[in-house]
C-alpha positions in Angstrom: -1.5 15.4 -2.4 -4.7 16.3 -4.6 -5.1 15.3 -7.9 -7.7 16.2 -10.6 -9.4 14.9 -13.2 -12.1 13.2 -15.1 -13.2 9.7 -14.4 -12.4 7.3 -17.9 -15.4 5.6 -16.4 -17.9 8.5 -17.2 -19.0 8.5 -20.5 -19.7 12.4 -20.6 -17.0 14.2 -21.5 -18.4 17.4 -20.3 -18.5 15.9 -16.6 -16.3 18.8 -14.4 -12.8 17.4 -12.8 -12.9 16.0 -9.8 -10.5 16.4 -6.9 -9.2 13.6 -5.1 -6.6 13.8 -2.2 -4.0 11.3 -2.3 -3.7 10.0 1.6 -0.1 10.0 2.9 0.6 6.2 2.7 -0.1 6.2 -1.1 1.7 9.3 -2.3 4.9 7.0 -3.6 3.1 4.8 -5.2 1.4 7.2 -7.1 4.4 9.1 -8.1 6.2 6.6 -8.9 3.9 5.6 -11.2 3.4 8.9 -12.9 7.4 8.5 -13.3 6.7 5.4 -15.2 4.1 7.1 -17.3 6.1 9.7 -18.5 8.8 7.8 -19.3 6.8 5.8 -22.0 5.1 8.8 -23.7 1.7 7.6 -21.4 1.2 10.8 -18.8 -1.5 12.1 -20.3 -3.3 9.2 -21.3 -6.8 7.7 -19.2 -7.7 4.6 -18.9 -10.7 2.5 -16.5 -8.1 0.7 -14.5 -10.0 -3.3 -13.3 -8.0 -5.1 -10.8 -8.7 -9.3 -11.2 -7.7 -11.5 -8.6 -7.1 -15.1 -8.3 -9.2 -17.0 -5.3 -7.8 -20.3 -6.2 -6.9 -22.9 -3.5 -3.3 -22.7 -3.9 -3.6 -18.4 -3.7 -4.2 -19.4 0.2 -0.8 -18.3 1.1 -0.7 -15.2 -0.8 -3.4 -13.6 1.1 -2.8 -14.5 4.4 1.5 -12.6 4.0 -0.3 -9.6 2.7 1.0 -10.1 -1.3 -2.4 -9.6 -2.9 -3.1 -6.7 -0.6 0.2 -5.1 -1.9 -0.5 -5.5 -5.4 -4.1 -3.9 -4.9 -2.0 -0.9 -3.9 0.4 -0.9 -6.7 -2.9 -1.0 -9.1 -4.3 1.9 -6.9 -1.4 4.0 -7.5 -1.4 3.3 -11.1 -5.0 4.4 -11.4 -4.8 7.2 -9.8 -2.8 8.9 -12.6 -4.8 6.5 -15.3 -8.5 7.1 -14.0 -8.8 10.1 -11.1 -11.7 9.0 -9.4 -9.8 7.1 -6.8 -11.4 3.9 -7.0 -10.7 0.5 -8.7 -13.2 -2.3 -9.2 -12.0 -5.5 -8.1 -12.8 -8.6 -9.6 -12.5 -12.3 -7.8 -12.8 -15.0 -9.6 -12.4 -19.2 -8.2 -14.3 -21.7 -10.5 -17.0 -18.7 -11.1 -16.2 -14.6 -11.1 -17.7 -12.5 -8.4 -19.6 -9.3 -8.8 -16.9 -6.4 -8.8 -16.7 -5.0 -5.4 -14.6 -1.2 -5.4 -11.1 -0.4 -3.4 -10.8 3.1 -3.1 -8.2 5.6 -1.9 -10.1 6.3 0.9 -11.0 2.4 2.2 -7.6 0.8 1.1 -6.1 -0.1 4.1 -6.8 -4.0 4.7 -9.1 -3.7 2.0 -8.1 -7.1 0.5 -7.7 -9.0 3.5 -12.0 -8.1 4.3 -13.2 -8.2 1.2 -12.0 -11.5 0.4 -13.0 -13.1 3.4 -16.6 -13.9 1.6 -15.6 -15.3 -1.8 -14.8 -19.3 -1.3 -11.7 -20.7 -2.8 -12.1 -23.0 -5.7 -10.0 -23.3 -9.1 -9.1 -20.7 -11.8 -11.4 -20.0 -14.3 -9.7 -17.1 -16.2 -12.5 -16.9 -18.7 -15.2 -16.2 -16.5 -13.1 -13.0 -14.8 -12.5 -11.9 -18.2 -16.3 -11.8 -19.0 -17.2 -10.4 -16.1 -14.6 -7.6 -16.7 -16.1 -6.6 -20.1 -19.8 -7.0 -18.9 -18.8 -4.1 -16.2 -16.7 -2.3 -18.7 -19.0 -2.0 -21.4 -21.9 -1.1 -19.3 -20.0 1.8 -17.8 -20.3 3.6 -20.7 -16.9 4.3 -20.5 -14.7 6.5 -23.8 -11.5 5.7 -22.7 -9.5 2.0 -22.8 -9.7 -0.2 -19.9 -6.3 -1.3 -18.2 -6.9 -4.6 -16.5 -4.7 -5.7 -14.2 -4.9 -9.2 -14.0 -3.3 -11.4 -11.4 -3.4 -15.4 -11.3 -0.5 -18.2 -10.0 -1.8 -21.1 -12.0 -3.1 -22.5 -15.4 -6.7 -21.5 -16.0 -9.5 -24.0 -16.4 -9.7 -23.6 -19.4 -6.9 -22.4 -22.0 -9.0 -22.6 -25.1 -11.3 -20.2 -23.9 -8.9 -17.8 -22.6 -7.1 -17.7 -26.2 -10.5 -17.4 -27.5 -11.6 -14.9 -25.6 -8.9 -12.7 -26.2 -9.4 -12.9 -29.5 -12.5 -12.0 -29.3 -12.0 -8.9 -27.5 -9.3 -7.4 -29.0 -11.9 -5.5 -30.8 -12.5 -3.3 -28.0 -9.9 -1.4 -26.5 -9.3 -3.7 -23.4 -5.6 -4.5 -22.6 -5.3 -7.4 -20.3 -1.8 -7.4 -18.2 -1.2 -10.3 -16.3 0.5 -10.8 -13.6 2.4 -14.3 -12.6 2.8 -15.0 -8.9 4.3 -18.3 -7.4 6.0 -20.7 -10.1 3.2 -22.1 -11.5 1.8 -19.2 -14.1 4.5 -19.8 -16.9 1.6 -20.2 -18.8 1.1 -16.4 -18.7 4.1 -16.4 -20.7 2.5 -17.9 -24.1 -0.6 -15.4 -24.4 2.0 -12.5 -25.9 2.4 -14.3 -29.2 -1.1 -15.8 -29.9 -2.3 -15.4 -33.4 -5.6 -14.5 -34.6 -5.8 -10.9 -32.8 -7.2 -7.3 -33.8 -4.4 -5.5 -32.0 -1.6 -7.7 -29.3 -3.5 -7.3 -26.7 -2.2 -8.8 -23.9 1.3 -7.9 -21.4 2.8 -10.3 -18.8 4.9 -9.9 -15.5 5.8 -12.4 -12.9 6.5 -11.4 -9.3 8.1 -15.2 -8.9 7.6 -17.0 -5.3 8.2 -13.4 -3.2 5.8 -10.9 -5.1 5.9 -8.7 -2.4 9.6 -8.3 -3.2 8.9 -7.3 -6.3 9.0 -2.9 -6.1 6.4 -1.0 -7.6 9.0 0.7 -9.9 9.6 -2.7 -11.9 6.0 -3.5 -11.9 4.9 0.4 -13.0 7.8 -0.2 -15.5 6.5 -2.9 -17.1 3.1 -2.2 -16.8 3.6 1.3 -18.6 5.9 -0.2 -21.3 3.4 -2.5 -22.0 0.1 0.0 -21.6 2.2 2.2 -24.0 2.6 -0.2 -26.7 -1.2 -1.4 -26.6 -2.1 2.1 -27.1 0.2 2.9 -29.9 -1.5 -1.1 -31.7 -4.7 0.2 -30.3 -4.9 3.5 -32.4 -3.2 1.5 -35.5 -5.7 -1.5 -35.9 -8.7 1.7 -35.5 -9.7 -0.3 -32.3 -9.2 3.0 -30.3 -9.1 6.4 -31.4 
C-alpha cells in the first residue's frame, strides 16, 4: 500500500508529494483509521502527529507486555493518513522530557522496546513533555495543527502547571489527547472542562488495566471524534485557519 502526500511538518507548501509504502503489518491500522477519519468529516485534514510517552516507575510493566509498543502503532497508523511522511516523533518524558527520537514506518517493529531502553525511569512530569512538544513543533515550521498523542498512567508532578500550560497554549493550534492506562490516570478525566481556554483543547481515553485490549477502532474513534471537534473550536476561536 502507497500513500501520498505532503508532510504537515514542512512549512512550504509548494514541497512535491511524497510517496510512502505502507509495509504489510500496518496496512489495518492505517485503514482503519482512515475509516475513523471519514466518518467525522476529518479525511482530508493534516496534522503533525507527536507521540508522548510516560517513563514513570510504575509504566515498568507496560513496556515489558508490549502495551506502549502497541500504542506507538496505533499513533503510526493514525499519522499516516494525518501527516504522510511516515514518521512520528516520540517524546519520553520521567521527572525531565527527552529529546524527541522518530518511529517510522519503516523502523517500527520493536521500535519502543530499543528506544526506551536509554531513558531512566523516574516520576511524571507532564509539563515538561508538553514544553518539549511545542519547542519541536514550533521550530518545525510547521502550517498545519499538531495532533499529540499523549499517553501517561498517573498524576503528573505537577497539576498546576499542566492546567497552566494548556491554557497557555491553546493559542496555537495544538490539541493534546491523552490517553489513560492502568487505574491511576482518572485525573486525565478533569482536563476536558478546565476554564480559562482559547479554544477546548484537550480529549481523553483510557485503555484501563489491559490497554492492549483496547482495538484500534475504539481508540481511532475517539481520537477522530475528538481531533474533529478541536478543529471545528480551532477554526472558530481564529486559532487555526
Amino acid at each position: 500500500m502507497k500513500i501520498f502526500g505532503r508532510s504537515s511538518k514542512q512549512a512550504d507548501a509548494q514541497t512535491p508529494a511524497q510517496e510512502v509504502t505502507v509495509p504489510d503489518g500496518m496496512i489495518s491500522l492505517v485503514k482503519q483509521a482512515a475509516v475513523s477519519l471519514e466518518k467525522h468529516g476529518a479525511g482530508k485534514e493534516k496534522a503533525a502527529v507527536y507521540l508522548v510517552l510516560d517513563h514513570s516507575g510504575s509504566m515498568d510493566g507496560f513496556y515489558g507486555i508490549g502495551a506502549v509498543q502497541d500504542l506507538a502503532e496505533k499513533a503510526l497508523g493514525m499519522s499516516a493518513n494525518l501527516d504522510d511522511d511516515g514518521h512520528v516523533p516520540v517524546v519520553f518524558f520521567e521527572s525531565s522530557a527527552h529529546s524527541p527520537q522518530v518511529v517510522g514506518l519503516d523502523n517500527y517493529q520493536g521500535w519502543v522496546q530499543r528506544a526506551h531502553q536509554s531513558v531512566p525511569y523516574g516520576s511524571t512530569n507532564y509539563g515538561g513533555a508538553m514544553d518539549a512538544v511545542v519547542k519541536h513543533y514550533r521550530k518545525s515550521g510547521a502550517i498545519d495543527p499538531a495532533l499529540v498523542i499523549f499517553q501517561t498512567d498517573g498524576r503528573p508532578d505537577s497539576e498546576a502547571a499542566v492546567e497552566r500550560k494548556l491554557r497557555e497554549y491553546s493559542a496555537e493550534p495544538i490539541f493534546w489527547f491523552f490517553v489513560g492506562f492502568g487505574s491511576g490516570a482518572g485525573y486525565l478525566n478533569t482536563l476536558p472542562g478546565l476554564s480559562g481556554r482559547t479554544f477546548s483543547n484537550v480529549g481523553v481515553f483510557q485503555c484501563g488495566a489491559d490497554p492492549q485490549e483496547v482495538s484500534a477502532g475504539s481508540l481511532y474513534e475517539a481520537l477522530t471524534m475528538d481531533f474533529a471537534r478541536m478543529l471545528g473550536e480551532a477554526r472558530a476561536a481564529s486559532v487555526l485557519k
